[in-house]
C-alpha positions in Angstrom: -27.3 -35.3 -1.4 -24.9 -33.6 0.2 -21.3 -34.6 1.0 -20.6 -35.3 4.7 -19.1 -31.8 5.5 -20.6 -29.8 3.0 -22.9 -28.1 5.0 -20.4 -27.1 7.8 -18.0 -25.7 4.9 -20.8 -23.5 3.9 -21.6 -22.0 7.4 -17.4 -21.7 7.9 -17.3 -19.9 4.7 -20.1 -17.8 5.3 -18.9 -16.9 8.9 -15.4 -16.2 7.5 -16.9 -13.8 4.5 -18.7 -12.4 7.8 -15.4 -11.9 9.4 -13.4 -10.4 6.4 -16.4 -7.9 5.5 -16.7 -6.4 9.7 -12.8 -6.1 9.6 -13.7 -4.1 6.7 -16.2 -2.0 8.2 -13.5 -1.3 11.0 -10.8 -0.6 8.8 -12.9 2.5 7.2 -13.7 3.9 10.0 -9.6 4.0 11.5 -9.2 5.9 7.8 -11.8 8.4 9.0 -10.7 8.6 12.1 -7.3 8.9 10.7 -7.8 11.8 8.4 -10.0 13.6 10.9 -6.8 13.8 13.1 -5.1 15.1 10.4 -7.7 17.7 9.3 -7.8 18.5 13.0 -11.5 17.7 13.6 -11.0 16.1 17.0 -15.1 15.8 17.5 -15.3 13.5 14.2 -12.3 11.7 15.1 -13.3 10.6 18.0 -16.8 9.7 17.2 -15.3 7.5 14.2 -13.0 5.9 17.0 -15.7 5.3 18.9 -17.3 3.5 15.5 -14.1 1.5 15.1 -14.2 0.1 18.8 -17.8 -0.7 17.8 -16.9 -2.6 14.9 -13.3 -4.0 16.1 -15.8 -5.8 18.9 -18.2 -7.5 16.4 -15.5 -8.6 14.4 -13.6 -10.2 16.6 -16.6 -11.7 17.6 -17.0 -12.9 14.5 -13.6 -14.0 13.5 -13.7 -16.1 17.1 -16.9 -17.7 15.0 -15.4 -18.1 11.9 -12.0 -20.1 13.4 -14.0 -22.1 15.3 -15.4 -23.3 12.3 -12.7 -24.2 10.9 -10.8 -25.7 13.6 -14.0 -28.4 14.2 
């Protein structure tokens, strides 16, 4: 049987580990992005950029979903 909030602590932590891993999708594609700047490849820069903005979106998305969660 399961305890009273047992199966909303599983959906939070799920949507949090949801949360960590997009910010973790964005944050490799600012690196790329990043070191395409620095290699002066401004054509891969910016189409990593463009992946980041991608990513940035779902996560926060996400994160909005995971803090709700919580907050409940």
């Amino acid at each position: 049987m399961l305890e009273p909030n047992q199966g909303s602590n599983k959906t939070a932590s799920a949507s949090h580990k949801q949360a960590a891993s997009d910010h973790e999708a964005c944050a490799k594609h600012h690196h790329e992005a990043a070191n395409m700047h620095d290699n002066d490849k401004a054509d891969e820069a910016k189409m990593s950029s463009r992946a980041a903005m991608d990513c940035c979106d779902k996560a926060t998305k996400q994160s909005t979903t995971a803090c709700g969660c919580s907050a409940n």
